[in-house]
C-alpha positions as CSV (number, residue, x, y, z in Angstrom):
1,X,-85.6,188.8,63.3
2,X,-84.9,191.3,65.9
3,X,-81.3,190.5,67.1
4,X,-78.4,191.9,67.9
5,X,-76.1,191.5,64.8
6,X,-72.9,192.8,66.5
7,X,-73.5,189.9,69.1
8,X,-74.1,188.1,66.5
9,X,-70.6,188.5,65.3
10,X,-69.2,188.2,68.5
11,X,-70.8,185.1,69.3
12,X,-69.7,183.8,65.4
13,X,-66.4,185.0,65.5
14,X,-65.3,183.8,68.9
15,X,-66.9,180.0,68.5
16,X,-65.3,179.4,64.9
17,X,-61.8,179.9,66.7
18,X,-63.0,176.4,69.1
19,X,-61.8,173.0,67.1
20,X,-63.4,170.0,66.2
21,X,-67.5,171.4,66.7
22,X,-69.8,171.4,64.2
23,X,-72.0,174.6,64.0
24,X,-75.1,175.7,62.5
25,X,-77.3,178.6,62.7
26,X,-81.0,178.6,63.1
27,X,-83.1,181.3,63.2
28,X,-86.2,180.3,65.7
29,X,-88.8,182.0,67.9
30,X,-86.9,185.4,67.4
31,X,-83.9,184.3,68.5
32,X,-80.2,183.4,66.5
33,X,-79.7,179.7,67.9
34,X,-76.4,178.1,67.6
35,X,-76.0,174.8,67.2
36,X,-73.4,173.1,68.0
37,X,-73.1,169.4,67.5
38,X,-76.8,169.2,67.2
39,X,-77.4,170.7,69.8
40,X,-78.5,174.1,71.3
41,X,-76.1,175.8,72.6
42,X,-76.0,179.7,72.8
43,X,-78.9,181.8,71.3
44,X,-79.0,185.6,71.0
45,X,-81.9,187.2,71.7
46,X,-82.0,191.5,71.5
47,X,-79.4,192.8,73.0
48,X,-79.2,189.7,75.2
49,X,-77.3,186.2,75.0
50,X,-79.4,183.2,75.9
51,X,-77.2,180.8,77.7
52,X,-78.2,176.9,77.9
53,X,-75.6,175.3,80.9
54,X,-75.4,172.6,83.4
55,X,-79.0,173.5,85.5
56,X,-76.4,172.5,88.4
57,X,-75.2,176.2,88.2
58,X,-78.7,177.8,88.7
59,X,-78.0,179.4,91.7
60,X,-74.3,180.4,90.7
61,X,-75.4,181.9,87.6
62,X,-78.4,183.9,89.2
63,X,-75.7,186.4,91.2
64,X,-73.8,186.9,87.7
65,X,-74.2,190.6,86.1
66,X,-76.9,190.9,84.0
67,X,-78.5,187.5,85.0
68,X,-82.1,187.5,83.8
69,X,-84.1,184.1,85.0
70,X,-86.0,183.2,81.8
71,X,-89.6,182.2,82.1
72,X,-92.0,179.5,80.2
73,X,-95.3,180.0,81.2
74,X,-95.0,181.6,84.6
75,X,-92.6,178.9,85.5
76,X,-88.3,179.5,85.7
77,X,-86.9,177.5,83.2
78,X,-83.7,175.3,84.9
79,X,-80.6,175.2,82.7
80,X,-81.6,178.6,81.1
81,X,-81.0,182.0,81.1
82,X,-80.7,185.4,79.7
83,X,-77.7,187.5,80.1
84,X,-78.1,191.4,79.6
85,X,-75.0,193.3,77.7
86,X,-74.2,194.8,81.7
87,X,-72.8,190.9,82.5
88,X,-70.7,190.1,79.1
89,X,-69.3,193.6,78.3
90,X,-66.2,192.6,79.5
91,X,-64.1,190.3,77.4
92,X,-63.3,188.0,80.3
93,X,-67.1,187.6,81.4
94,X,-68.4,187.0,77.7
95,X,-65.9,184.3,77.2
96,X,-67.1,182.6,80.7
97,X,-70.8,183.0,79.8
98,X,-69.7,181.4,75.6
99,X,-67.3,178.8,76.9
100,X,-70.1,177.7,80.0
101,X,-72.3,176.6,77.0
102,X,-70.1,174.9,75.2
103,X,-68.6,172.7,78.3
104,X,-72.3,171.7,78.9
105,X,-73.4,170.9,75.0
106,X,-70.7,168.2,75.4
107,X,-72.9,165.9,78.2
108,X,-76.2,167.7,76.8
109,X,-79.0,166.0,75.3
110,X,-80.4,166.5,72.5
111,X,-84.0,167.6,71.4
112,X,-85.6,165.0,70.1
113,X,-86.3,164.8,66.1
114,X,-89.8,164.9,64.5
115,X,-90.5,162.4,62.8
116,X,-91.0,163.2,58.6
117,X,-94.8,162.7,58.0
């Protein structure tokens, strides 16, 4: 896996302070996803946190520091994003970005389960 173990850390450290969530860590597609509740919820990817939010906050998001729009074949892909280390350096803006994600994994959906064959 080619992630950023110090984010890693941060990430890890920071969410097992937050009561009452259930978290697990998968490693998929390159990335470090955490689940919380089931659920996707904050990925790290490089050097770069993958957020999963309200897709409400597109636009709001897209001025943020560091804001990278994340693509799926050719297309943008709503409710997701990358964030470069220039927008969570900061304390204050890394907490925003973590504690966006976990506001929307409360009303988010989850991915549905394949079926054992």
């Amino acid at each position: 896996m080619t992630y950023d173990v110090n984010l890693v850390n941060r990430v890890r450290e920071y969410i097992a302070e937050i009561p009452k969530i259930e978290v697990e860590e998968k490693e998929m597609f390159n990335v470090l996803n955490f689940m919380v509740n089931g659920k996707t919820c904050i990925c790290i990817s490089g050097q770069n946190l993958m957020l999963r939010f309200d897709p409400k906050l597109q636009e709001e998001l897209s001025e943020k520091d560091g804001y990278e729009t994340m693509l799926m074949k050719g297309k943008e892909y709503k409710g997701y994003c990358y964030i470069n280390p220039d927008g969570y350096k900061d304390r204050k803006d890394f907490e925003y970005f973590v504690n966006l994600c976990l506001e929307f994994n409360k009303i988010a959906k989850s991915s549905k389960k394949q079926k054992a064959n």
